[in-house]
Steps between C-alpha positions, in 0.01 A plus 500: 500500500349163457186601697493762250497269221223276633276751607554854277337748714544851593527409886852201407630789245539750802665261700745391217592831470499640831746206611709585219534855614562395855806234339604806308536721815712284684733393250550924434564526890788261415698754350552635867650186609770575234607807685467347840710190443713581205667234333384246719144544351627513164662193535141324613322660239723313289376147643108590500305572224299871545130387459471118452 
């Protein structure tokens, strides 16, 4: 994001978004942890935050 800031451009705005998408993605592939390790997941998800 900062490089973003510093230099606008077309070519830092498609990386700011593509490596949101790609965050995105794996924190929806998360939701199969849930059914793989139950409560034990649940639990951790409880000590870390989702994103940041």
């Amino acid at each position: 994001m900062d490089l973003f800031l510093t230099i606008p451009n077309v070519f830092c705005l498609l990386f700011l978004i593509g490596g949101g998408l790609l965050v995105h993605c794996q924190v929806l592939r998360e939701e199969a942890l849930k059914k793989l390790y139950g409560n034990e997941y649940l639990e951790y998800c409880k000590k870390v935050r989702r994103y940041f």
